[in-house]
C-alpha positions as CSV (number, residue, x, y, z in Angstrom):
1,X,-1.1,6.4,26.5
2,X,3.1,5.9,26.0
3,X,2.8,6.8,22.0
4,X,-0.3,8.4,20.4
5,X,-0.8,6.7,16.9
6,X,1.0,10.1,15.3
7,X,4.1,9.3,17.1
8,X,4.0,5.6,15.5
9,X,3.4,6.6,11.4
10,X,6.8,9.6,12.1
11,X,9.0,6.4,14.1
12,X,8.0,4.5,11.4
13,X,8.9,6.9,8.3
14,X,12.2,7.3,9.9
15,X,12.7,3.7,9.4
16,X,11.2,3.2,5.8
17,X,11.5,3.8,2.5
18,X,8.8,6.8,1.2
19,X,8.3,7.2,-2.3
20,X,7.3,10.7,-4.1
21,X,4.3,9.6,-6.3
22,X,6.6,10.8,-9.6
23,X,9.0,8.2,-8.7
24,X,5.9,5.6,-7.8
25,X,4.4,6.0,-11.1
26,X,7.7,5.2,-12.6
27,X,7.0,1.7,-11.3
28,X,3.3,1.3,-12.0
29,X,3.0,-1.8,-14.6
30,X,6.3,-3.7,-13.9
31,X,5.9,-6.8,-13.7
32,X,8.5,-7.1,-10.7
33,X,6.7,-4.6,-8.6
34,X,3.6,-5.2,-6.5
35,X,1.1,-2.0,-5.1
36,X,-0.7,-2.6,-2.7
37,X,-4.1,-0.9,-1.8
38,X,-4.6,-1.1,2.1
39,X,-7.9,1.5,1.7
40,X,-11.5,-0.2,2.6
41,X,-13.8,-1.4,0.5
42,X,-15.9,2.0,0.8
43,X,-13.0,3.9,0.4
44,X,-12.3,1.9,-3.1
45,X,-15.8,2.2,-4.3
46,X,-15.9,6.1,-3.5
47,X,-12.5,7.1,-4.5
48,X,-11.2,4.5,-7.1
49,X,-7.9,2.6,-7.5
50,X,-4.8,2.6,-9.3
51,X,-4.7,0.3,-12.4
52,X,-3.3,-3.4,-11.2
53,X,-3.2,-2.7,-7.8
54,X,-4.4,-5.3,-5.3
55,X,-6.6,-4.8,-2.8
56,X,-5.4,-6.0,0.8
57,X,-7.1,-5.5,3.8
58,X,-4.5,-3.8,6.5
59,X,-5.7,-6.0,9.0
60,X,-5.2,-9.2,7.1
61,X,-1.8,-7.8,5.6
62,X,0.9,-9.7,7.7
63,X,-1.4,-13.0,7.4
64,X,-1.3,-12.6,3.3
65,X,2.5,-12.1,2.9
66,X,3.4,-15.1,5.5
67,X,3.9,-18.2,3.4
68,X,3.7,-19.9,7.0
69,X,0.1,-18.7,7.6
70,X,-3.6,-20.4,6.4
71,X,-4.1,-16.7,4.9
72,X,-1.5,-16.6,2.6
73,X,-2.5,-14.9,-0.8
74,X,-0.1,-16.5,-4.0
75,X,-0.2,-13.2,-4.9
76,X,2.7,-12.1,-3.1
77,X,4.9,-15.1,-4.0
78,X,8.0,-14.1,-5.9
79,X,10.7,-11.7,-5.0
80,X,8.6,-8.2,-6.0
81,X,9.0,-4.7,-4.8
82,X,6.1,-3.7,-2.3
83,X,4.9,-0.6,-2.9
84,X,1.8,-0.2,-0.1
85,X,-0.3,2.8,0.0
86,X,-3.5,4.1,1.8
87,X,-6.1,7.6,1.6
88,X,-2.9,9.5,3.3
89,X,0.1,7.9,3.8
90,X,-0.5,6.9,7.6
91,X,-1.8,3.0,7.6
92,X,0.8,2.5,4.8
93,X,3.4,4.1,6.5
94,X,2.9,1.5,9.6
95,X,2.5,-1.6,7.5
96,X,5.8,-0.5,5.8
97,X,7.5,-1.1,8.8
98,X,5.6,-4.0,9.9
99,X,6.7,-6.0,6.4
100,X,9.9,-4.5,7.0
101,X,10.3,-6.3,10.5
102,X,8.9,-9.4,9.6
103,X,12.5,-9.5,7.3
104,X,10.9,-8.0,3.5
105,X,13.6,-5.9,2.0
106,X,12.5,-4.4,-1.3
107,X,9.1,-2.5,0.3
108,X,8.6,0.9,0.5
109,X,5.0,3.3,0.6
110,X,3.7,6.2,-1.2
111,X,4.1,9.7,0.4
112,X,0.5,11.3,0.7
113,X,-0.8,8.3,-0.4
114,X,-3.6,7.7,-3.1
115,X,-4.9,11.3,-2.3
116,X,-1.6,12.6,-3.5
117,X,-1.2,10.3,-6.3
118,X,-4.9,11.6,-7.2
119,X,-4.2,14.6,-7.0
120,X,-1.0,14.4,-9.2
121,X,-3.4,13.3,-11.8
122,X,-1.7,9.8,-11.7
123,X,-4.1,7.2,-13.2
124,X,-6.7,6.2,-11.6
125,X,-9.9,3.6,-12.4
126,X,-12.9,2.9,-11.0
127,X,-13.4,0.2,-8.8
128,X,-14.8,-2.5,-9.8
129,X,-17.4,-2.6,-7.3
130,X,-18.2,1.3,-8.2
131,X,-21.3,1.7,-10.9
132,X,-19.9,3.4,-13.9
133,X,-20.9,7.4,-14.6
């Protein structure tokens, strides 16, 4: 192995934009800024999500932002502010820099990722999907 996957998420943070959560909660509920959830389903239904966040799986994430592919979501249409985020700050990290190479200016990821914001006391909801009480 030329790079273990630890060497990728620190190339990658060199050549993205991290956010603190303090200044990511700044931009929670502006309507010209997007977060996006890259967690798995379980990890949503155990853990929660942030309020308006959507839900993107990291594989499918280049396929949803390419208004070239079959996959793309409307959701991403418009010139809005990425702000990705996974359990630590590792898949995000990557995906940063994958957006960022395929020419998306205005994205950027949460530092520690939703277990930081968590444990910030940043909002949080339940997932839909997870039972109430």
């Amino acid at each position: 192995m030329k790079k273990s996957s630890k060497q990728l998420v620190e190339e990658a943070n060199r050549q993205i934009v991290t956010l603190p959560v303090a200044e990511a909660q700044e931009l929670l509920g502006r309507p010209d800024t997007l977060f996006v959830d890259l967690r798995e389903k379980g990890e949503l239904r155990r853990e929660g999500k942030l309020p308006g966040a959507v839900s993107t799986p990291r594989g499918l994430l280049e396929f949803w932002v390419d208004p070239e592919s079959p996959y793309f979501n409307p959701v991403f249409e418009g010139d809005k502010k990425l702000v990705l985020f996974c359990a630590m700050g590792w898949r995000s990290a990557l995906a940063t820099k994958a957006l960022k190479d395929m020419g998306f200016d205005d994205v950027c990821h949460i530092e520690g990722g939703f277990t930081a914001w968590r444990d910030a006391g940043a909002p949080v909801e339940a997932s839909p999907e997870t039972p109430a009480g």
